[in-house]
Backbone as JSON Lines, residues from 0, in Angstrom:
{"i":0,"aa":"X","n":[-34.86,-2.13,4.68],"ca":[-34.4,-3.47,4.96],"c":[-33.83,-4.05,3.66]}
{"i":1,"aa":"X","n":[-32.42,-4.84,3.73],"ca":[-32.0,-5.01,2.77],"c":[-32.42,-6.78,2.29]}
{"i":2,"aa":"X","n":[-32.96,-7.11,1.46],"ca":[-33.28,-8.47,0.8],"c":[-32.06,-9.28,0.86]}
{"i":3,"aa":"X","n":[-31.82,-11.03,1.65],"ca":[-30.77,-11.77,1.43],"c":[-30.36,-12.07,0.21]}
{"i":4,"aa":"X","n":[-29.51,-12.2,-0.18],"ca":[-29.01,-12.63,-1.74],"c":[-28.69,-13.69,-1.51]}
{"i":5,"aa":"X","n":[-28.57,-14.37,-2.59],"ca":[-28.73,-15.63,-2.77],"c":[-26.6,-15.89,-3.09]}
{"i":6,"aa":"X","n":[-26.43,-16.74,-2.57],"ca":[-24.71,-16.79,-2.32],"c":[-23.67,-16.71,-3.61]}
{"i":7,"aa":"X","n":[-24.58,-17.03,-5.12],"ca":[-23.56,-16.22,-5.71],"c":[-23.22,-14.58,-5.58]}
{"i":8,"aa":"X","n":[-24.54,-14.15,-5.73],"ca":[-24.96,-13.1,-5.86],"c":[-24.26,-11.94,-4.31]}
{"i":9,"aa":"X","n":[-23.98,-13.01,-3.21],"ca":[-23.63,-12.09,-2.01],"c":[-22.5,-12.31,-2.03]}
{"i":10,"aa":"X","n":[-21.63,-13.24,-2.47],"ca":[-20.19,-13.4,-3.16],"c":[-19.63,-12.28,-3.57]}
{"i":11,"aa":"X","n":[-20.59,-12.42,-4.56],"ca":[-20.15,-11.17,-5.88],"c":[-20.04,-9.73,-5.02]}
{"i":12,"aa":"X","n":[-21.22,-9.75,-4.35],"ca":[-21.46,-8.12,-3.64],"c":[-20.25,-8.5,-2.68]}
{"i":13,"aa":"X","n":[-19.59,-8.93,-2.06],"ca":[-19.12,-8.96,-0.93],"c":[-17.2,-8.85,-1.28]}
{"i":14,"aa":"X","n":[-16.74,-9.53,-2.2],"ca":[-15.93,-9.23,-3.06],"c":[-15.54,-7.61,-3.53]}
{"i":15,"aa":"X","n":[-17.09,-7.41,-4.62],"ca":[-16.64,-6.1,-4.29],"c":[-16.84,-5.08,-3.58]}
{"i":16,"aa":"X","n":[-17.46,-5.18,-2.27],"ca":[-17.17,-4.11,-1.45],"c":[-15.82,-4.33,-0.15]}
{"i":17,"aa":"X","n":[-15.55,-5.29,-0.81],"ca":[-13.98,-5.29,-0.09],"c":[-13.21,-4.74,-0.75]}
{"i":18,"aa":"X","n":[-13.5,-4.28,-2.12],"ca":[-12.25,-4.09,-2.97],"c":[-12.31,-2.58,-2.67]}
{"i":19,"aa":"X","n":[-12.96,-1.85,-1.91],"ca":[-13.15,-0.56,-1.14],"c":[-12.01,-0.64,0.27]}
{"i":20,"aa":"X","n":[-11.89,-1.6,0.49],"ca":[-10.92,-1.31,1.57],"c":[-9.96,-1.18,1.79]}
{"i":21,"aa":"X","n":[-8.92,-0.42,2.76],"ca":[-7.53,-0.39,2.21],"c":[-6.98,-2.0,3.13]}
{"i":22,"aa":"X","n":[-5.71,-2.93,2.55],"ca":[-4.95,-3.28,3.25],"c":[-3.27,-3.58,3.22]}
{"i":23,"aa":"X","n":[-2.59,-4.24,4.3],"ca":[-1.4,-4.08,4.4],"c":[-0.85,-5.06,3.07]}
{"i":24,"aa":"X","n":[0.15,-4.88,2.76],"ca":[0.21,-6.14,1.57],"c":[1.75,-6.69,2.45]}
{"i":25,"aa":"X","n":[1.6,-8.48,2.81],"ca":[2.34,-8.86,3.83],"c":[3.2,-10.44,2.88]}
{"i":26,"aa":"X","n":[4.09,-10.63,3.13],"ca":[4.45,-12.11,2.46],"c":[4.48,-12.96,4.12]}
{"i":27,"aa":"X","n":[3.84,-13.8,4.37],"ca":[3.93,-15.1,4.89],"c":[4.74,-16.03,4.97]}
{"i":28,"aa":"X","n":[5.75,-16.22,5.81],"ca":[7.01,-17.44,5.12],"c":[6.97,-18.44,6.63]}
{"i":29,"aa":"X","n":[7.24,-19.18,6.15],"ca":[7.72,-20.62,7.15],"c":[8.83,-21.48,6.76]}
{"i":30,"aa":"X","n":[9.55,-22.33,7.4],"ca":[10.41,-22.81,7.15],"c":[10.86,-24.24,8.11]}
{"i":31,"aa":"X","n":[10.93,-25.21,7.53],"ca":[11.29,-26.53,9.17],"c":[10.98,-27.38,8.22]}
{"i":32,"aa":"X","n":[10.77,-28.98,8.91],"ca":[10.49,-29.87,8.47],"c":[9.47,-30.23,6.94]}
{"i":33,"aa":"X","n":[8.48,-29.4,7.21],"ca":[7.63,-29.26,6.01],"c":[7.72,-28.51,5.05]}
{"i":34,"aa":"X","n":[9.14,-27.8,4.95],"ca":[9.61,-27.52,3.59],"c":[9.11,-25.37,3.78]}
{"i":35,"aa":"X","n":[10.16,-24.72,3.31],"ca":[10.64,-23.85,2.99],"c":[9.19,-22.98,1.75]}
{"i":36,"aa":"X","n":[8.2,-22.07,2.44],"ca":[7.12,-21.67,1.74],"c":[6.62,-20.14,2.31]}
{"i":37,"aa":"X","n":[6.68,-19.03,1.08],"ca":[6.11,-18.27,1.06],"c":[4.71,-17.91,0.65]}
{"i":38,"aa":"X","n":[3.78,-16.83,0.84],"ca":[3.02,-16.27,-0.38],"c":[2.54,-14.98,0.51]}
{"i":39,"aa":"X","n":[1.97,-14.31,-0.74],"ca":[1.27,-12.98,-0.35],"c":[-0.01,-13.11,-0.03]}
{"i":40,"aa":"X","n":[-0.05,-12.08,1.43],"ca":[-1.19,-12.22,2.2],"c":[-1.15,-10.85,2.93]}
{"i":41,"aa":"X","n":[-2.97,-10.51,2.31],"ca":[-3.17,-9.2,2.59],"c":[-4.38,-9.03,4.19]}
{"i":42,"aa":"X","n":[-4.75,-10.11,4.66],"ca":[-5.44,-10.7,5.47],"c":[-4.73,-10.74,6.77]}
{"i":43,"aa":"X","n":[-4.15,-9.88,7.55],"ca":[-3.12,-10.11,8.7],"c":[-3.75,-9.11,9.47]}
{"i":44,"aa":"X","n":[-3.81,-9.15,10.98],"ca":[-4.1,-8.17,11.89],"c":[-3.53,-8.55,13.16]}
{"i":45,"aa":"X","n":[-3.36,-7.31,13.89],"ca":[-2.92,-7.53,15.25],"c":[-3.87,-8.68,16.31]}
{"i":46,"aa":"X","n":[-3.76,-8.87,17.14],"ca":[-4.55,-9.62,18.12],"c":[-4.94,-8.93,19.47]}
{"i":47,"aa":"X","n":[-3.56,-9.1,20.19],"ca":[-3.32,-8.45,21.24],"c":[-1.96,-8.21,21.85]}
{"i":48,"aa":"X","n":[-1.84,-6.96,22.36],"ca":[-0.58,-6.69,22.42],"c":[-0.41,-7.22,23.81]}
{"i":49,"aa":"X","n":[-0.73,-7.8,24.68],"ca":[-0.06,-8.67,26.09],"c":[-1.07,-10.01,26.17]}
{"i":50,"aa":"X","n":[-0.62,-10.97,25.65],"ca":[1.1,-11.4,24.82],"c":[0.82,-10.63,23.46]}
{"i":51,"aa":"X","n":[1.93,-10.13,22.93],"ca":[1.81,-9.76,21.58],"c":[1.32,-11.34,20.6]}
{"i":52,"aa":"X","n":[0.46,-10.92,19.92],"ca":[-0.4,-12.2,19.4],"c":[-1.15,-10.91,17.72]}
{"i":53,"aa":"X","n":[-0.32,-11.9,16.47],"ca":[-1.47,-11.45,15.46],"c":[-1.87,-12.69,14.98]}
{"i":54,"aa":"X","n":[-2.75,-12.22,13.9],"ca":[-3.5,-13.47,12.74],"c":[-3.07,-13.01,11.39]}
{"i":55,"aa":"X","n":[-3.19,-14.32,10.56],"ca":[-3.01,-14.19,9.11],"c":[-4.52,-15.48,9.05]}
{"i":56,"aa":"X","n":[-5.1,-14.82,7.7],"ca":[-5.75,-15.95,7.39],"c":[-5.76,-16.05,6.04]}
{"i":57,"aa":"X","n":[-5.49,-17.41,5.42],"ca":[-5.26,-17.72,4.37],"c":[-5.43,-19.23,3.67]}
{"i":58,"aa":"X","n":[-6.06,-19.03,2.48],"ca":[-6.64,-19.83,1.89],"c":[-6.26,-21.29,2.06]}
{"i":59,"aa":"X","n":[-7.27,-21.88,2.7],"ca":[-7.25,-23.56,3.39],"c":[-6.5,-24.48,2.81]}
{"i":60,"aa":"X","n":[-6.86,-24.68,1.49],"ca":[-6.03,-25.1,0.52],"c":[-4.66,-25.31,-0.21]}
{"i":61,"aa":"X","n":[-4.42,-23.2,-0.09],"ca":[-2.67,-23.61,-0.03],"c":[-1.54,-23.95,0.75]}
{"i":62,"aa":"X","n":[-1.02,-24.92,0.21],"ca":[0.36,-25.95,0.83],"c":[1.02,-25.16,2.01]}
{"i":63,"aa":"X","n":[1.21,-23.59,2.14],"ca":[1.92,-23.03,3.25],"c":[0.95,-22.82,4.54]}
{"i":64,"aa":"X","n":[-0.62,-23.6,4.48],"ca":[-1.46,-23.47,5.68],"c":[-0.66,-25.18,6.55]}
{"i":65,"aa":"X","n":[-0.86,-26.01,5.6],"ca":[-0.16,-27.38,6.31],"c":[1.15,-27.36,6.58]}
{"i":66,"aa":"X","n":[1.83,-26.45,6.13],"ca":[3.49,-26.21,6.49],"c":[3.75,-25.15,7.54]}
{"i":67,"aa":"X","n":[2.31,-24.41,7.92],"ca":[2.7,-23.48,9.22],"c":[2.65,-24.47,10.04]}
{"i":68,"aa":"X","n":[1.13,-25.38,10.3],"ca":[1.03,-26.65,11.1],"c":[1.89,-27.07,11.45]}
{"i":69,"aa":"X","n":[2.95,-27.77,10.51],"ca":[3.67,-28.44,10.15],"c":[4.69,-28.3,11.6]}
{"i":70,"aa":"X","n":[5.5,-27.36,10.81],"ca":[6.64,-26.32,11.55],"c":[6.37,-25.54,12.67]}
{"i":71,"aa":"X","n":[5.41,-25.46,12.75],"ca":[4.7,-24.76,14.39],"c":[5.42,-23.16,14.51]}
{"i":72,"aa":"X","n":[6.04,-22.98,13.47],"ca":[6.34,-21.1,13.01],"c":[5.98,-20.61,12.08]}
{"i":73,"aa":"X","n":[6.07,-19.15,11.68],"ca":[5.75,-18.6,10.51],"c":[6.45,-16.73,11.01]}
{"i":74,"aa":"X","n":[6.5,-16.6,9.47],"ca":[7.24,-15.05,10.3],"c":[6.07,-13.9,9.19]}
{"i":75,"aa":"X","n":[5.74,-13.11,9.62],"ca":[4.88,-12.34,8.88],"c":[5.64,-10.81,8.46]}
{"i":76,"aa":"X","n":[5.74,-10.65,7.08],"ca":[6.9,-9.01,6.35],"c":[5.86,-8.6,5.86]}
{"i":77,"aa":"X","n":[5.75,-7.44,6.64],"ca":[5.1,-6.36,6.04],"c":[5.82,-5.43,4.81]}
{"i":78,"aa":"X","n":[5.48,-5.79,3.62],"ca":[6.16,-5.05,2.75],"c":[5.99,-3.41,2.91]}
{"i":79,"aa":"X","n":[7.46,-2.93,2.26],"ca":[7.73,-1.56,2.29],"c":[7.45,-1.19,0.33]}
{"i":80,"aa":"X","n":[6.77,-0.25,0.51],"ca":[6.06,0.23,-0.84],"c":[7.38,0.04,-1.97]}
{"i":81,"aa":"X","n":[8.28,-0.27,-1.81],"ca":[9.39,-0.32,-2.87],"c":[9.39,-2.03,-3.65]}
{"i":82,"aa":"X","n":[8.6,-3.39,-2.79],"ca":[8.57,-4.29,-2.91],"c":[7.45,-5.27,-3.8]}
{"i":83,"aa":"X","n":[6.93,-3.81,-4.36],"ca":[5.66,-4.8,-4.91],"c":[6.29,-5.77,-6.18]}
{"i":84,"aa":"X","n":[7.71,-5.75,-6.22],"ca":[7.46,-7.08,-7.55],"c":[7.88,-8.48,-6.46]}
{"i":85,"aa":"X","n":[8.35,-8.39,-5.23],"ca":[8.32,-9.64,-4.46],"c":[6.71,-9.93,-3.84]}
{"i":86,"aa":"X","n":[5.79,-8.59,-3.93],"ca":[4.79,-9.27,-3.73],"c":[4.16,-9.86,-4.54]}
{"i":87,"aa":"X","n":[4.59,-9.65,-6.26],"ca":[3.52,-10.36,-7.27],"c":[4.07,-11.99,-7.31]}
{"i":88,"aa":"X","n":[5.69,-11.62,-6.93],"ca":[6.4,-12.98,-7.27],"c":[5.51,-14.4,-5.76]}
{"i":89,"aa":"X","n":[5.4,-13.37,-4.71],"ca":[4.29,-14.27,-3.6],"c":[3.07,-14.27,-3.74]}
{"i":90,"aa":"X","n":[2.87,-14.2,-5.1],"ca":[1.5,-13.47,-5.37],"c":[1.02,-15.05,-6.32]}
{"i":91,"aa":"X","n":[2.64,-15.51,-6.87],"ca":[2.38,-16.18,-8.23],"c":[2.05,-15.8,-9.7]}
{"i":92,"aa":"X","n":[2.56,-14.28,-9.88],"ca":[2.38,-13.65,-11.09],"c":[3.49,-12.87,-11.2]}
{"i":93,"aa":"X","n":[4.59,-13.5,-11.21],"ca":[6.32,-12.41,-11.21],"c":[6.19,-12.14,-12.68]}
{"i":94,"aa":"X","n":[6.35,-10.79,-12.3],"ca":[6.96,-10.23,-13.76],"c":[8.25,-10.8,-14.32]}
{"i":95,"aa":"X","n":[9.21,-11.49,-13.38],"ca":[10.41,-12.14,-13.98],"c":[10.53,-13.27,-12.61]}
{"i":96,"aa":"X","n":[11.35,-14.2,-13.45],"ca":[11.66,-15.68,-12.68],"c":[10.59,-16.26,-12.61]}
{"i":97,"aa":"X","n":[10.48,-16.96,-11.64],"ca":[9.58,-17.89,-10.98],"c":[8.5,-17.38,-9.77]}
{"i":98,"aa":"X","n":[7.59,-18.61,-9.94],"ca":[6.4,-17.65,-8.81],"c":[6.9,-18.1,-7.66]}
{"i":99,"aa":"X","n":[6.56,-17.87,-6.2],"ca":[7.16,-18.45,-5.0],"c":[8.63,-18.56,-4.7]}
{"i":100,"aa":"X","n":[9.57,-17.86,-5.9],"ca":[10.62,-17.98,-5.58],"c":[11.46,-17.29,-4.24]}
{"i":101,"aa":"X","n":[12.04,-17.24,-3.57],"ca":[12.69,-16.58,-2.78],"c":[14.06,-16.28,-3.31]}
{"i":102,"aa":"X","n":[14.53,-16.51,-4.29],"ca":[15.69,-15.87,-4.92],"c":[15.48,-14.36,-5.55]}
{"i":103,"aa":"X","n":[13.99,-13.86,-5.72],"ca":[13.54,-12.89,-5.84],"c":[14.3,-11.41,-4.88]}
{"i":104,"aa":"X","n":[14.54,-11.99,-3.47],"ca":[14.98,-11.37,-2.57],"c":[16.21,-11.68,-1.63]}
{"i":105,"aa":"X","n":[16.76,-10.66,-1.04],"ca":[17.11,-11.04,-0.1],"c":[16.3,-11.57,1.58]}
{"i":106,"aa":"X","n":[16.86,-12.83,2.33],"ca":[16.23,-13.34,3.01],"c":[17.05,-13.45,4.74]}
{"i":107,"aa":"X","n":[16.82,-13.04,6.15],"ca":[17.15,-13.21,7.11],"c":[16.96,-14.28,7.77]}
{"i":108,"aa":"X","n":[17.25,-15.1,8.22],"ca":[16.64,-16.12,9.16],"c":[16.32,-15.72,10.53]}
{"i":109,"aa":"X","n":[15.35,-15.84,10.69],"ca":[15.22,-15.57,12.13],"c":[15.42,-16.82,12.95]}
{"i":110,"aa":"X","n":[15.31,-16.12,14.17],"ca":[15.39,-17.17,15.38],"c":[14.73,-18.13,15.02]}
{"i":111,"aa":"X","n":[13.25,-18.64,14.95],"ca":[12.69,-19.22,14.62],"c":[12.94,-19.79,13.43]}
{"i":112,"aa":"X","n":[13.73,-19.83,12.43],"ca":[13.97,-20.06,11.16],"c":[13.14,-19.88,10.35]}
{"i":113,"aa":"X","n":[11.79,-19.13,10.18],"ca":[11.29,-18.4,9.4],"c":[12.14,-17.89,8.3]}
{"i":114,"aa":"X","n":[12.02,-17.28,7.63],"ca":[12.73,-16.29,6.37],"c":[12.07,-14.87,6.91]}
{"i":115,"aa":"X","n":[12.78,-13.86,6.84],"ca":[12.49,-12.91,7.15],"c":[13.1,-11.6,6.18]}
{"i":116,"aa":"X","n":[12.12,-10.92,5.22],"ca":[12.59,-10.16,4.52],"c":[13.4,-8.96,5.04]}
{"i":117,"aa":"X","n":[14.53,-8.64,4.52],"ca":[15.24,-7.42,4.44],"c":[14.85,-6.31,3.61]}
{"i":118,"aa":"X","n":[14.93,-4.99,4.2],"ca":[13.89,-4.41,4.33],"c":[12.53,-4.24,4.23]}
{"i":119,"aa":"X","n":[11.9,-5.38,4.42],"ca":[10.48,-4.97,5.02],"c":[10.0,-3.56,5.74]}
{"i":120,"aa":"X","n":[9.14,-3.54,5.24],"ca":[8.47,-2.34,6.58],"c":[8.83,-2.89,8.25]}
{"i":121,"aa":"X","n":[7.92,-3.69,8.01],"ca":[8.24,-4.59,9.65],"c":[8.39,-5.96,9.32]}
{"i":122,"aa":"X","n":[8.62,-6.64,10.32],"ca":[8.56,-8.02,10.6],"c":[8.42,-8.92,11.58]}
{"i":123,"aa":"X","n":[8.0,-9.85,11.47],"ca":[6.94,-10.51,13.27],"c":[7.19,-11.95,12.78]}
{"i":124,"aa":"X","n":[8.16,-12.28,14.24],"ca":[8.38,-13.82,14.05],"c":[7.36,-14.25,15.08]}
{"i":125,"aa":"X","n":[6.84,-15.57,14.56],"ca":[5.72,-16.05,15.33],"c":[5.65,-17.53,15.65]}
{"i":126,"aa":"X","n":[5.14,-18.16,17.2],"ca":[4.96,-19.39,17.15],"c":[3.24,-19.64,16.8]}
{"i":127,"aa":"X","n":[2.91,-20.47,15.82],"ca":[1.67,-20.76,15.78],"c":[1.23,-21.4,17.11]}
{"i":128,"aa":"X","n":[0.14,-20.94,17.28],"ca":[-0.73,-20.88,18.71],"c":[-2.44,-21.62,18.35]}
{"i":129,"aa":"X","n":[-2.51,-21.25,17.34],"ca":[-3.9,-22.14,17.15],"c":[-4.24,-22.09,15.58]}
{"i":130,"aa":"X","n":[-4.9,-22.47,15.01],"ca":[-5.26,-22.71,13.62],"c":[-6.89,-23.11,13.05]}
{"i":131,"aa":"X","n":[-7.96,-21.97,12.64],"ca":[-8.91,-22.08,13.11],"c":[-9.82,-22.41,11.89]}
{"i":132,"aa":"X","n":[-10.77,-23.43,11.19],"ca":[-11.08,-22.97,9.71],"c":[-12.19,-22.28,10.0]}
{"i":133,"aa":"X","n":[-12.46,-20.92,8.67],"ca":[-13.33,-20.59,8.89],"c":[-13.57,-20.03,7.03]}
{"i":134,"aa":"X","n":[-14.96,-20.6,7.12],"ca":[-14.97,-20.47,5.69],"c":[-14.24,-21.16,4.55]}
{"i":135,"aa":"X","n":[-13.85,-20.34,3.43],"ca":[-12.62,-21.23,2.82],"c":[-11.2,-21.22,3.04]}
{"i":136,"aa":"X","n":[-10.7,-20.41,4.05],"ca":[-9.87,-19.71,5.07],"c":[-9.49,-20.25,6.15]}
{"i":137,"aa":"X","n":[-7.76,-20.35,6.25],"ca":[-7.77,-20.66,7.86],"c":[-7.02,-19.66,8.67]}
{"i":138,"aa":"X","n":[-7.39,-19.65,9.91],"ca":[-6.96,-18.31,10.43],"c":[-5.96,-19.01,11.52]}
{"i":139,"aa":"X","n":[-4.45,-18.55,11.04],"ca":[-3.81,-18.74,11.93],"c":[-3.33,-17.69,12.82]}
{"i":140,"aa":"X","n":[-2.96,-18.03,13.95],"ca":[-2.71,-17.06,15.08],"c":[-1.4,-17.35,15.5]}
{"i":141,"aa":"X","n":[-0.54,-16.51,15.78],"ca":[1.04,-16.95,16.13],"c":[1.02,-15.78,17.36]}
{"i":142,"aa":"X","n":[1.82,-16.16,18.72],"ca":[2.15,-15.55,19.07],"c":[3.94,-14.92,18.75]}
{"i":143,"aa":"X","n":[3.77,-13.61,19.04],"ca":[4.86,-13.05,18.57],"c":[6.1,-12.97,19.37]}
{"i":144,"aa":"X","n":[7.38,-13.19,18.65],"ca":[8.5,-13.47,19.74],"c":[9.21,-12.45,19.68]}
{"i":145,"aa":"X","n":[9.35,-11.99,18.74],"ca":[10.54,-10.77,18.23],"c":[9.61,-10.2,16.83]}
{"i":146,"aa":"X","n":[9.79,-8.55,17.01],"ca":[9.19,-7.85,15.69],"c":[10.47,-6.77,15.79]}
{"i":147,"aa":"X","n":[10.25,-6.41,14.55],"ca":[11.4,-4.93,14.09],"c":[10.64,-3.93,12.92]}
{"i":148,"aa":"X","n":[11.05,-3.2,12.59],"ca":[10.45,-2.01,11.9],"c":[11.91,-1.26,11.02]}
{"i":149,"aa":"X","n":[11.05,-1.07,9.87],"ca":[12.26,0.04,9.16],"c":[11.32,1.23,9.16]}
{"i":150,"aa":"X","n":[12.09,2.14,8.69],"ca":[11.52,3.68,8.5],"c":[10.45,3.51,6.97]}
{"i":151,"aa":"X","n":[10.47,2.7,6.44],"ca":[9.83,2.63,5.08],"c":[8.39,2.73,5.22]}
{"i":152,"aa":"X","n":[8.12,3.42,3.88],"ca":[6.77,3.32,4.02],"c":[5.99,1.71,3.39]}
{"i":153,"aa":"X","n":[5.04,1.63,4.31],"ca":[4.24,0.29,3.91],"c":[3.65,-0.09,2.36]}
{"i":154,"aa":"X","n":[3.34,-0.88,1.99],"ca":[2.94,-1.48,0.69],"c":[1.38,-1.64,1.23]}
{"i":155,"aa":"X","n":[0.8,-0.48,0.49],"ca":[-0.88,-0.7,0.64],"c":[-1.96,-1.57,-0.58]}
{"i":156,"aa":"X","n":[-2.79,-1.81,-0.35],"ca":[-3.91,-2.93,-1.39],"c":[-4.83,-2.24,-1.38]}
{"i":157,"aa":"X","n":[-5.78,-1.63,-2.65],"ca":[-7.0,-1.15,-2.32],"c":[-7.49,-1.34,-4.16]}
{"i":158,"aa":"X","n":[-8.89,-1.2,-3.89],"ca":[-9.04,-1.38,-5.74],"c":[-8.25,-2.37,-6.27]}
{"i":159,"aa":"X","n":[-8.32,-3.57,-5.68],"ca":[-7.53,-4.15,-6.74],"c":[-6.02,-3.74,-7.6]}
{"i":160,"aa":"X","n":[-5.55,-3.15,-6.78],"ca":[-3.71,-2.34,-7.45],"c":[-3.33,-2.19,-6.0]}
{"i":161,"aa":"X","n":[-1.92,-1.84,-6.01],"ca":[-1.48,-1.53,-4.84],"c":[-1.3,-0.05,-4.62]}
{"i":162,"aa":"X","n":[-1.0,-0.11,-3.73],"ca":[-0.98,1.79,-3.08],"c":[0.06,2.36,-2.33]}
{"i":163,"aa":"X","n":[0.1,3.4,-1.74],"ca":[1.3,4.3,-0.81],"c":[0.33,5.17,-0.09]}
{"i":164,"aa":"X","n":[0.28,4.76,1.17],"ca":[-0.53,5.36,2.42],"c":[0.27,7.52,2.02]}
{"i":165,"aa":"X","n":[-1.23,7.86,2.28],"ca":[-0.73,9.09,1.91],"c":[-0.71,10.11,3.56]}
{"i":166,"aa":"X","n":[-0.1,10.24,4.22],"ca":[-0.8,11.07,5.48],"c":[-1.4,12.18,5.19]}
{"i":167,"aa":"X","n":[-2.46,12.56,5.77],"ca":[-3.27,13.54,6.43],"c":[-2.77,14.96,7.03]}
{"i":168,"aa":"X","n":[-2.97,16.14,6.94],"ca":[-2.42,17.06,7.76],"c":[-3.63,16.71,8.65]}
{"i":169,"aa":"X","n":[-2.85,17.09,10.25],"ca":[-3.68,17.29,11.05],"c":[-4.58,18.09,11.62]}
């Protein structure tokens, strides 16, 4: 039986046994009335595929959780492993320019007027559908209107660095 820790202490443990896990490394963008906002977010999962429905959840605090609200869209880019300096630049740690910039890249508009990266791995335009807090985190849910895919390989997160999904022989 394992003893409760006391919440720095299960912080700490909990932190790093996430840093064991692999994930997608995704930029977040919205765009409308409440102003034009990216960032990197490794926190995204499917929902359900009828209606196609994923989640992003992301820190309560930053300005692009009240601007999904806001705008009632958001488009979710799955980066392609060639992109990790637009993810540090959504990251807020660009090796060059500015943090949050989107001049970093090239940008699509989608239907929704999201920003939608060119070549991404994939990409998923979404109407926000609910907005949930949990923790220091809010988990938004968009249903999905339109997604696309390139042949690229994905931009993986694990250990703290990023990665390149390696396949398996079968």
């Amino acid at each position: 039986m394992t003893a409760t820790l006391n919440p720095e202490t299960a912080r700490a443990a909990f932190v790093n046994a996430m840093g064991a896990a692999v994930t997608g490394v995704h930029i977040v963008t919205t765009e409308g009335e409440a102003g034009r906002l990216g960032l990197t977010v490794s926190a995204v999962s499917s929902v359900s595929a009828d209606p196609p429905m994923l989640l992003a959840c992301i820190q309560r605090r930053s300005p692009i959780v009240a601007a999904i609200q806001a705008n009632g869209v958001f488009a979710v880019n799955a980066l392609a492993d060639a992109q990790v300096a637009i993810a540090d630049t959504f990251a807020g740690r660009p090796s060059q320019g500015r943090p949050y910039d989107f001049a970093c890249a090239t940008w699509d508009s989608g239907g929704l007027g999201a920003p939608l990266l060119q070549d991404a791995a994939a990409r998923f335009e979404c109407r926000l559908v609910t907005s949930q807090a949990a923790g220091s985190h809010s988990v938004l849910v968009g249903r999905v209107l339109r997604a696309d895919r390139t042949p690229s390989t994905a931009l993986a997160y694990t250990g703290r660095s990023y990665a390149r999904p390696l396949r398996l022989a079968a």
